[in-house]
PDB file of N, CA, C and O in Angstrom:
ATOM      1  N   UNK A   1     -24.126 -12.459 196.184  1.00  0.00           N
ATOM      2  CA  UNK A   1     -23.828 -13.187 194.971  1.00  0.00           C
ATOM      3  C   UNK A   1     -24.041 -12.257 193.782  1.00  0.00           C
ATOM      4  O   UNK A   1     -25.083 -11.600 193.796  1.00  0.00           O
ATOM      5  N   UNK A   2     -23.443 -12.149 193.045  1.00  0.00           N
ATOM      6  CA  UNK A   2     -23.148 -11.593 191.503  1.00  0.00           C
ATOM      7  C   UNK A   2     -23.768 -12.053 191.156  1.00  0.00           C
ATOM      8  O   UNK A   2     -24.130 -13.106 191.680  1.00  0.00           O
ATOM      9  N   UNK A   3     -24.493 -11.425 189.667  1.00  0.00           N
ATOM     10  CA  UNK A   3     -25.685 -11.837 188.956  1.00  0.00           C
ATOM     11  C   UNK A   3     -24.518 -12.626 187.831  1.00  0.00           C
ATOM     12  O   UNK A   3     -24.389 -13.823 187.578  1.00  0.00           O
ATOM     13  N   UNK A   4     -23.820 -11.517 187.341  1.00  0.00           N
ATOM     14  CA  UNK A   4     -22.991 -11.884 186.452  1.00  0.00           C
ATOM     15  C   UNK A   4     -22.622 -13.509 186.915  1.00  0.00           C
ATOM     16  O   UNK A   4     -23.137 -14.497 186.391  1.00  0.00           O
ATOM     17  N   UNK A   5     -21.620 -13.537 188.005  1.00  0.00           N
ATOM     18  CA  UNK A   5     -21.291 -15.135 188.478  1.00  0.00           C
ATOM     19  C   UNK A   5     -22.123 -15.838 188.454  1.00  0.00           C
ATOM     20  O   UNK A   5     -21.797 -16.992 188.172  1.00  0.00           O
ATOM     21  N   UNK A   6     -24.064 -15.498 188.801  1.00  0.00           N
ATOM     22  CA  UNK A   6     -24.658 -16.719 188.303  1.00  0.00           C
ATOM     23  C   UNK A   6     -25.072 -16.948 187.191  1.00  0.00           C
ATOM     24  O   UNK A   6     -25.547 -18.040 186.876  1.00  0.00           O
ATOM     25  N   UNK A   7     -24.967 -15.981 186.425  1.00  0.00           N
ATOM     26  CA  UNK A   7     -24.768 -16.397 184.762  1.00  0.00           C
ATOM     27  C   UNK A   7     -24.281 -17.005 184.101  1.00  0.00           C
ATOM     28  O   UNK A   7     -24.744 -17.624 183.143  1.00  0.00           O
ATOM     29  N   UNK A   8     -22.380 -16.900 184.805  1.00  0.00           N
ATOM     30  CA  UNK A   8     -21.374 -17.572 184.278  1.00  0.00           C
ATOM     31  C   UNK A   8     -21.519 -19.014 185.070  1.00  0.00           C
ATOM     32  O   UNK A   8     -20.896 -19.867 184.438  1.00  0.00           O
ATOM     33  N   UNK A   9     -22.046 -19.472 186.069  1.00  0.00           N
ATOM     34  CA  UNK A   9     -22.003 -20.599 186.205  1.00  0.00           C
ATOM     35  C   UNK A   9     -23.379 -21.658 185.906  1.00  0.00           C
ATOM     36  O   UNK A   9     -23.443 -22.855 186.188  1.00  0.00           O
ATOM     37  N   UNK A  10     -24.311 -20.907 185.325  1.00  0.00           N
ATOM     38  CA  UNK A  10     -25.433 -21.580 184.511  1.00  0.00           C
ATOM     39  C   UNK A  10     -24.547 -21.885 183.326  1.00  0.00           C
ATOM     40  O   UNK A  10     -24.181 -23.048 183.157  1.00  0.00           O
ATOM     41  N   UNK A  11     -24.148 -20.865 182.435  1.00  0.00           N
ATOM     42  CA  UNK A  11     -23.649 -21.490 181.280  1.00  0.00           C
ATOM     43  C   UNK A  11     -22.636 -22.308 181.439  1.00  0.00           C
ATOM     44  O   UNK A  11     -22.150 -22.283 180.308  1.00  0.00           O
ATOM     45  N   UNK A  12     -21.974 -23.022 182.065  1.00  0.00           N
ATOM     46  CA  UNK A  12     -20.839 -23.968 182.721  1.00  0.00           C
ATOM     47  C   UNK A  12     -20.900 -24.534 182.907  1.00  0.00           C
ATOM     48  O   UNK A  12     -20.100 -25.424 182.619  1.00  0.00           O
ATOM     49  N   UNK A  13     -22.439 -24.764 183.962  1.00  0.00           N
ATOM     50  CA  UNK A  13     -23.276 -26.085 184.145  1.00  0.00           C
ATOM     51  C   UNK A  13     -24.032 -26.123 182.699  1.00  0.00           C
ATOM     52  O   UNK A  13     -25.017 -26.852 182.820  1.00  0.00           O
ATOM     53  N   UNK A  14     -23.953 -25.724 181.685  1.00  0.00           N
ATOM     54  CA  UNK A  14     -24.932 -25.835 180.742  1.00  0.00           C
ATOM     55  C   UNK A  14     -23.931 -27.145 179.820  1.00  0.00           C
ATOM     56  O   UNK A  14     -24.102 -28.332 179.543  1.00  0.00           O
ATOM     57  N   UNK A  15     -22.531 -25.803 179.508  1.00  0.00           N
ATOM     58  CA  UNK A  15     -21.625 -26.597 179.076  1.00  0.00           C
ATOM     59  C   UNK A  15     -21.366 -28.271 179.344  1.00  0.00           C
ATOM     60  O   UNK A  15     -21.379 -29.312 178.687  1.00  0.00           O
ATOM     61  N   UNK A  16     -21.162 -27.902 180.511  1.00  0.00           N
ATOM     62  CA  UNK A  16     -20.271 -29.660 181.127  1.00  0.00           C
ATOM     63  C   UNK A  16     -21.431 -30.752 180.575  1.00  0.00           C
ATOM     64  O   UNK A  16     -21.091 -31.872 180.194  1.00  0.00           O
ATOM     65  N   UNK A  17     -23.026 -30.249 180.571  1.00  0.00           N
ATOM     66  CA  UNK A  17     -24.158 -31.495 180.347  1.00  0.00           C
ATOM     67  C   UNK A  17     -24.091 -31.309 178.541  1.00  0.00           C
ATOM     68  O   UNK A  17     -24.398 -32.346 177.952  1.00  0.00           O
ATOM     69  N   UNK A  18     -23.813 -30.398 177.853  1.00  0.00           N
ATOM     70  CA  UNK A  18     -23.851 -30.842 176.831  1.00  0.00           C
ATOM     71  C   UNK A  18     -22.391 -32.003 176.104  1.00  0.00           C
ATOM     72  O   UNK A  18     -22.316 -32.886 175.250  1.00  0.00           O
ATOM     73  N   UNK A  19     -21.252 -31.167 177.262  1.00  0.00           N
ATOM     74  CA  UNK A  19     -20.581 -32.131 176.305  1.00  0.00           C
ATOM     75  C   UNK A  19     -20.518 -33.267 177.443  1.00  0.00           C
ATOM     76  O   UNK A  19     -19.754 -34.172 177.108  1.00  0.00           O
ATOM     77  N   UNK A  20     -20.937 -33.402 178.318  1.00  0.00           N
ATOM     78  CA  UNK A  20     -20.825 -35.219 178.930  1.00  0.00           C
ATOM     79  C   UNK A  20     -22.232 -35.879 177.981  1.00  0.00           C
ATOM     80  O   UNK A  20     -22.355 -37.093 177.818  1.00  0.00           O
ATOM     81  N   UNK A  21     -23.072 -35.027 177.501  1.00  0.00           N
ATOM     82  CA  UNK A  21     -24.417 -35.911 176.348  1.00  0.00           C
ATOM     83  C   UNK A  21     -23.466 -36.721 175.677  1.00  0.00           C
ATOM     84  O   UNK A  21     -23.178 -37.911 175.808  1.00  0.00           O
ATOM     85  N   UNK A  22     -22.933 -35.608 174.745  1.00  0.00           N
ATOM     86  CA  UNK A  22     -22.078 -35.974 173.554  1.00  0.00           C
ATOM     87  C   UNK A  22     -21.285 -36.872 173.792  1.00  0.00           C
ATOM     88  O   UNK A  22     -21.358 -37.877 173.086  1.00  0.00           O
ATOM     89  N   UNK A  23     -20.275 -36.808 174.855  1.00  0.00           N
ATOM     90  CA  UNK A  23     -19.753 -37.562 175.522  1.00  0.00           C
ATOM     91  C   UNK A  23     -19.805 -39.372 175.314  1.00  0.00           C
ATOM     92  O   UNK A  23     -19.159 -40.207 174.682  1.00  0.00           O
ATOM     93  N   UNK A  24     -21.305 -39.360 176.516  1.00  0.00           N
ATOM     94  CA  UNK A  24     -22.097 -40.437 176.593  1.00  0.00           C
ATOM     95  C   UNK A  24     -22.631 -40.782 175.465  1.00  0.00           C
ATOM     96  O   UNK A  24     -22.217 -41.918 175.233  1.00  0.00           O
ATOM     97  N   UNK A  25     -23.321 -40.438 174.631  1.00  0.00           N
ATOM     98  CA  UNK A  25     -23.612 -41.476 173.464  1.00  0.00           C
ATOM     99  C   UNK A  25     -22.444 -41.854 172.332  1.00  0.00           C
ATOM    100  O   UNK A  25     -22.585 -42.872 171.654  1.00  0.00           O
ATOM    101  N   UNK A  26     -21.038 -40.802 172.124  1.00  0.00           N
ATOM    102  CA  UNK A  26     -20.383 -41.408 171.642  1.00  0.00           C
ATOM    103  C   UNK A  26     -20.072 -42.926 172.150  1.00  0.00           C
ATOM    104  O   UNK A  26     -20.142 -43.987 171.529  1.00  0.00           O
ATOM    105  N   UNK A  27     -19.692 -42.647 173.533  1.00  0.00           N
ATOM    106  CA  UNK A  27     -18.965 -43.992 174.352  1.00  0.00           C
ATOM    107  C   UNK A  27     -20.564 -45.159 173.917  1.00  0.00           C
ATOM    108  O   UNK A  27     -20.345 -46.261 173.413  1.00  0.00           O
ATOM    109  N   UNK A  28     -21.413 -44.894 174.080  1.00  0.00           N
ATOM    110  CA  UNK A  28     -22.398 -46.060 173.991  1.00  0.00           C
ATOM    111  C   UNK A  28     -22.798 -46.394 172.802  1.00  0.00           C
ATOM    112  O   UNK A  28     -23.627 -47.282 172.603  1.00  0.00           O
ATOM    113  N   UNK A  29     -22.447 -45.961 172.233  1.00  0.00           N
ATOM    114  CA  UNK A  29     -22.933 -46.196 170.601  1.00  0.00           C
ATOM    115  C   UNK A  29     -21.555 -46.883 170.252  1.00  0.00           C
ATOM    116  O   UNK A  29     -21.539 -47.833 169.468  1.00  0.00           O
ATOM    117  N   UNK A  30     -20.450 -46.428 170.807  1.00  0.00           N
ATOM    118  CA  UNK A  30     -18.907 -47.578 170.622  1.00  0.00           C
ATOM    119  C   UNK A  30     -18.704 -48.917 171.563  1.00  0.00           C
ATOM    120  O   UNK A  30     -17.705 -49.629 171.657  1.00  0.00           O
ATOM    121  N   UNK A  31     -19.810 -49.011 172.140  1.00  0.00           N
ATOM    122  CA  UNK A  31     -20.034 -50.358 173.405  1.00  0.00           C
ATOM    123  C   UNK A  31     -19.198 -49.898 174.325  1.00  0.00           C
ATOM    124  O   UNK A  31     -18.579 -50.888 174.716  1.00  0.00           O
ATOM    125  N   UNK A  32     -18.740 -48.732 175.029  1.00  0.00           N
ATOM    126  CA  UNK A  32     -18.262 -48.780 176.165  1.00  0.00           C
ATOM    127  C   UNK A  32     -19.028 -47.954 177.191  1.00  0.00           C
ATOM    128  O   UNK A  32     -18.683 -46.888 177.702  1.00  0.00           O
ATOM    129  N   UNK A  33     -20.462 -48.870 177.448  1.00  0.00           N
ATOM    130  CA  UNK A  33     -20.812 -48.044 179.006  1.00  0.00           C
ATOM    131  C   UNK A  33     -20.712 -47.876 179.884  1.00  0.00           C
ATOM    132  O   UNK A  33     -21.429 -47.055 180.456  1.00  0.00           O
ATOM    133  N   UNK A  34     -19.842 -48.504 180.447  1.00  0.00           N
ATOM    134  CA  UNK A  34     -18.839 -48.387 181.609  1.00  0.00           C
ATOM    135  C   UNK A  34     -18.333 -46.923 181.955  1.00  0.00           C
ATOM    136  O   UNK A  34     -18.218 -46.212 182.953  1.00  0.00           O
ATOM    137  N   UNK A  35     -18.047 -46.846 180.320  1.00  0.00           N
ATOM    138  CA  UNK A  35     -17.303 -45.237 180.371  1.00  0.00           C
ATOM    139  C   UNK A  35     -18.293 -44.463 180.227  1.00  0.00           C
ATOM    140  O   UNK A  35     -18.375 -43.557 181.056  1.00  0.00           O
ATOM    141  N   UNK A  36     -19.273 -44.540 179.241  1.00  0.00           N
ATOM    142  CA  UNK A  36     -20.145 -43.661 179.440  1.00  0.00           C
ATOM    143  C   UNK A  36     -20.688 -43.121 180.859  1.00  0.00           C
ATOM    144  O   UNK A  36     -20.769 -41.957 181.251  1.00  0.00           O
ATOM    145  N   UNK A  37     -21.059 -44.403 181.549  1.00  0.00           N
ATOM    146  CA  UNK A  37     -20.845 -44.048 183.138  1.00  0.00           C
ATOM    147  C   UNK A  37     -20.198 -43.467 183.953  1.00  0.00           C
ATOM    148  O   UNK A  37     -20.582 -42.720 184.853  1.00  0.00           O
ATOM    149  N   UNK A  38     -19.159 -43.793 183.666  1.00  0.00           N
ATOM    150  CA  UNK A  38     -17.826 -42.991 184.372  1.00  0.00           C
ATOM    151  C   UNK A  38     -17.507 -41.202 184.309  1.00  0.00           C
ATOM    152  O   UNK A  38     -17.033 -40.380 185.093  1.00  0.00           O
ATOM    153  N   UNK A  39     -18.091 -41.172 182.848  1.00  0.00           N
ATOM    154  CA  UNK A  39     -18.758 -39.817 182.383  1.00  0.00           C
ATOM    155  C   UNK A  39     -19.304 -39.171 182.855  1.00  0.00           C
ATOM    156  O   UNK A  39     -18.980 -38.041 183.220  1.00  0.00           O
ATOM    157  N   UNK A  40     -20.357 -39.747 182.989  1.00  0.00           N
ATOM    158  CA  UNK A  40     -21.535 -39.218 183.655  1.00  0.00           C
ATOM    159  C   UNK A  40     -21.372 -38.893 185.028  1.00  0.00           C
ATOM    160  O   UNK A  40     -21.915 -37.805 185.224  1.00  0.00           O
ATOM    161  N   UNK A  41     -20.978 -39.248 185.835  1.00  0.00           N
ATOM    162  CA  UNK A  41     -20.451 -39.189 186.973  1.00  0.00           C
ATOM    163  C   UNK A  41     -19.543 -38.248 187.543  1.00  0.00           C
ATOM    164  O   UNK A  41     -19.468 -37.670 188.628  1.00  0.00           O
ATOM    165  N   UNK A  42     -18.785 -38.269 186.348  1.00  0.00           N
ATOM    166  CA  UNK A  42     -17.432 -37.393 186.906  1.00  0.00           C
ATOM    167  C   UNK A  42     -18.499 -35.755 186.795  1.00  0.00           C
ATOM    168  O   UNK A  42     -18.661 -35.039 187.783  1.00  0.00           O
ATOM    169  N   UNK A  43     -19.075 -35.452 185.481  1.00  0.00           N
ATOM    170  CA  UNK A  43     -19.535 -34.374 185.278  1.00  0.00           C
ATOM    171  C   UNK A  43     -20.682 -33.867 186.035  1.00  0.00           C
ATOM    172  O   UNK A  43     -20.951 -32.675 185.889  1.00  0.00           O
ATOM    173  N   UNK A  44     -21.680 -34.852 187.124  1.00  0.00           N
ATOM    174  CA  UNK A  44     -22.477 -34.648 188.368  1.00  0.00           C
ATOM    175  C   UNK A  44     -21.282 -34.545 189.106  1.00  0.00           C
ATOM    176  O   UNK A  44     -21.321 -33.571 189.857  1.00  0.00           O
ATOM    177  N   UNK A  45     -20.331 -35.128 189.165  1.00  0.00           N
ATOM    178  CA  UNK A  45     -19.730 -35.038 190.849  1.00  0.00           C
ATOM    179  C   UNK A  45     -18.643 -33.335 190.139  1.00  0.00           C
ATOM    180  O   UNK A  45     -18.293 -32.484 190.956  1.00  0.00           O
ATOM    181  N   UNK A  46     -18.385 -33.215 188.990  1.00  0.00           N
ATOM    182  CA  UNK A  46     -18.093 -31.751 188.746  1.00  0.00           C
ATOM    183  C   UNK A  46     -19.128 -30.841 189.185  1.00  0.00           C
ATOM    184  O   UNK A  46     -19.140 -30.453 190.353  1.00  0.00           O
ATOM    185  N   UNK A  47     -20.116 -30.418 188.232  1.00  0.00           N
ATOM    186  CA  UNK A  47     -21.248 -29.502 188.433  1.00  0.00           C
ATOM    187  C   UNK A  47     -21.648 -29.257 190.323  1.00  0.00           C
ATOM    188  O   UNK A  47     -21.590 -28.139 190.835  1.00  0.00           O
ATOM    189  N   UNK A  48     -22.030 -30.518 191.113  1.00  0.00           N
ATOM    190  CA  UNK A  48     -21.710 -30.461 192.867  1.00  0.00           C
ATOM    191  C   UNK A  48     -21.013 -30.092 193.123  1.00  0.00           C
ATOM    192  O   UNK A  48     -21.295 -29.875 194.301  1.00  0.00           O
ATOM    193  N   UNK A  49     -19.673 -29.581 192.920  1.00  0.00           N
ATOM    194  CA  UNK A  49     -18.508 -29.191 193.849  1.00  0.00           C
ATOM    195  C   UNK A  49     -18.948 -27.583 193.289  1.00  0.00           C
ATOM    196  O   UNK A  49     -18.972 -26.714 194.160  1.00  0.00           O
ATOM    197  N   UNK A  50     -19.228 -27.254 192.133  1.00  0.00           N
ATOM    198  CA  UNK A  50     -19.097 -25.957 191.810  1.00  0.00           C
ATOM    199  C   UNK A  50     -20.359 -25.572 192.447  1.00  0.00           C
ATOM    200  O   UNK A  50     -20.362 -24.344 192.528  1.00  0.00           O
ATOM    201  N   UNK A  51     -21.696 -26.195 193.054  1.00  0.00           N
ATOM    202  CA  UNK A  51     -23.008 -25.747 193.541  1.00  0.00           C
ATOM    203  C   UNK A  51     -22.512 -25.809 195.014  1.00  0.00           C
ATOM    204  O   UNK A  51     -22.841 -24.796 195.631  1.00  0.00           O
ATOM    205  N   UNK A  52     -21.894 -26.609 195.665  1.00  0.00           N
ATOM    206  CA  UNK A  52     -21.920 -26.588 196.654  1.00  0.00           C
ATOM    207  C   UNK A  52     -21.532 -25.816 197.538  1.00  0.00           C
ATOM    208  O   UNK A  52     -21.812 -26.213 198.669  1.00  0.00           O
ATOM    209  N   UNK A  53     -20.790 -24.500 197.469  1.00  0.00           N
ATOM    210  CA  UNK A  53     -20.510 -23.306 198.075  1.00  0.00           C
ATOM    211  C   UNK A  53     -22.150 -22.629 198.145  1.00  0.00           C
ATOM    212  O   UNK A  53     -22.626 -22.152 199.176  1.00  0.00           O
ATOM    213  N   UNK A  54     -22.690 -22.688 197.156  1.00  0.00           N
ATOM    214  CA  UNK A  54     -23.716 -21.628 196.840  1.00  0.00           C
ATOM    215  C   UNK A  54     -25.358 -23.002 197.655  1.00  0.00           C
ATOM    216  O   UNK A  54     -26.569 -22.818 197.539  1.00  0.00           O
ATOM    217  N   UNK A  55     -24.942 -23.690 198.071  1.00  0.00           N
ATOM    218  CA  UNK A  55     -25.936 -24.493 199.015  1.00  0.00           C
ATOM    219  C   UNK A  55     -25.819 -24.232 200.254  1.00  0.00           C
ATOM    220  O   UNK A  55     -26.731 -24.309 201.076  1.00  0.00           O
ATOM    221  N   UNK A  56     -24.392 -23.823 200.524  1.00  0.00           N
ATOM    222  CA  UNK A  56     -24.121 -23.602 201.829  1.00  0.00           C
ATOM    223  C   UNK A  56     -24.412 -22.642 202.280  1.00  0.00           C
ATOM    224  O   UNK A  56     -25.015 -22.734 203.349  1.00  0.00           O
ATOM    225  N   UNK A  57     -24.124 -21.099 201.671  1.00  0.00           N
ATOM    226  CA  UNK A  57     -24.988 -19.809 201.667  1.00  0.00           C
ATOM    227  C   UNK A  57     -25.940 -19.891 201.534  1.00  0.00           C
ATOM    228  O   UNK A  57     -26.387 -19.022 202.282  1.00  0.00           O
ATOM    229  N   UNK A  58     -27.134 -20.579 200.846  1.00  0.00           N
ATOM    230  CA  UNK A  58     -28.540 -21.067 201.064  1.00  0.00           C
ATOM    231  C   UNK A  58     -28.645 -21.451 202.898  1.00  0.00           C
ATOM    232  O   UNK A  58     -29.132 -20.854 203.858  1.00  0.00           O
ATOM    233  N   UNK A  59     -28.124 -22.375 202.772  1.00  0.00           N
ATOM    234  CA  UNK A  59     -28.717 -22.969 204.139  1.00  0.00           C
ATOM    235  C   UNK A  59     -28.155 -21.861 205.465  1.00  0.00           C
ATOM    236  O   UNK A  59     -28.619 -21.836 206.605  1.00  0.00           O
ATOM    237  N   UNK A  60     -26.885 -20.879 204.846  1.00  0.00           N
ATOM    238  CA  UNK A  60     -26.542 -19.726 206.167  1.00  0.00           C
ATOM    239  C   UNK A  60     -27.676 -19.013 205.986  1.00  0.00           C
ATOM    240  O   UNK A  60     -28.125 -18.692 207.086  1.00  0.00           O
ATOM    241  N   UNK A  61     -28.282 -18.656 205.169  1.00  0.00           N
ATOM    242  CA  UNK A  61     -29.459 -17.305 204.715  1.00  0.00           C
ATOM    243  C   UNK A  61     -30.681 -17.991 205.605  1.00  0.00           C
ATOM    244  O   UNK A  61     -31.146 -17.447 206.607  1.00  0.00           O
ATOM    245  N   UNK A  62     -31.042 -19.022 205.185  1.00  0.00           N
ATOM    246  CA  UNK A  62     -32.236 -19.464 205.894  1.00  0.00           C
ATOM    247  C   UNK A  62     -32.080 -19.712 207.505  1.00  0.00           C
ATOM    248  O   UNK A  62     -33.037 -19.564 208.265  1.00  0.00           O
ATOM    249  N   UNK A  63     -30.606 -20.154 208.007  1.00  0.00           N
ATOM    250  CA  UNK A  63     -30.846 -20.409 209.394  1.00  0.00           C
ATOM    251  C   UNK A  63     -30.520 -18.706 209.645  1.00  0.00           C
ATOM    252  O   UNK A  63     -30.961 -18.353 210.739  1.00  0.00           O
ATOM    253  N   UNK A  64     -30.027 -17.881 209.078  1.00  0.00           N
ATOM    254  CA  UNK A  64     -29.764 -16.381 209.586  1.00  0.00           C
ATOM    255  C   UNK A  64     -31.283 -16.187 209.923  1.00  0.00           C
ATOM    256  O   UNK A  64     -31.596 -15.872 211.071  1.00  0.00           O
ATOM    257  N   UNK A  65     -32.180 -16.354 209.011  1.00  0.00           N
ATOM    258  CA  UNK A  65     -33.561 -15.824 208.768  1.00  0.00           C
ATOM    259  C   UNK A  65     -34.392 -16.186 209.787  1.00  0.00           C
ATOM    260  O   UNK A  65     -34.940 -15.308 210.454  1.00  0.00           O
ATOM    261  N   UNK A  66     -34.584 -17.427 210.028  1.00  0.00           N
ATOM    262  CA  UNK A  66     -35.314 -18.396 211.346  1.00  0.00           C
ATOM    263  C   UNK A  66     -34.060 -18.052 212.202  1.00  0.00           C
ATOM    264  O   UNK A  66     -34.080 -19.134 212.790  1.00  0.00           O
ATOM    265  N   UNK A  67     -33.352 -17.637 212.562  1.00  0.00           N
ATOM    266  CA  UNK A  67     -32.834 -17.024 213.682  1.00  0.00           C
ATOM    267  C   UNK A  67     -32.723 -18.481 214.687  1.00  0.00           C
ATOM    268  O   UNK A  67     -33.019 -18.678 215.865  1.00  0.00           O
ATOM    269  N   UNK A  68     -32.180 -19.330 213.661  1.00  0.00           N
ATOM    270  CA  UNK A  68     -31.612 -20.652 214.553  1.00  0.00           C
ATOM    271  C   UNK A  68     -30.747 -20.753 215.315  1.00  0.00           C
ATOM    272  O   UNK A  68     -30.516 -21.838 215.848  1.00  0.00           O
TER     273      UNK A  68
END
């Protein structure tokens, strides 16, 4: 793994939570939390798809290691 690539994907994941904040309290402060929800959601189930390669190389490293 690239240091650089995990740089660029901290600040990405940094990004997506600041603007789903912003996001979310616009929508709730306009009475729609539904959407605010919907928000929120989409931008966890974003940020997971982009971690989830790099969980999976976690869990190859550790069973490489314990020699499972």
């Amino acid at each position: 793994m690239n240091i650089e690539m995990s740089i660029s994907l901290i600040f990405r994941i940094a990004a997506v939570g600041i603007l789903v904040t912003i996001l979310n309290q616009i929508l709730k402060h306009s009475g729609r939390e539904d959407q605010a929800f919907l928000v929120s959601l989409a931008g966890l189930i974003l940020v997971l798809t982009w971690l989830v390669p790099y969980i999976y190389d976690l869990f190859l490293m550790i069973q490489d290691l314990f020699s499972i």
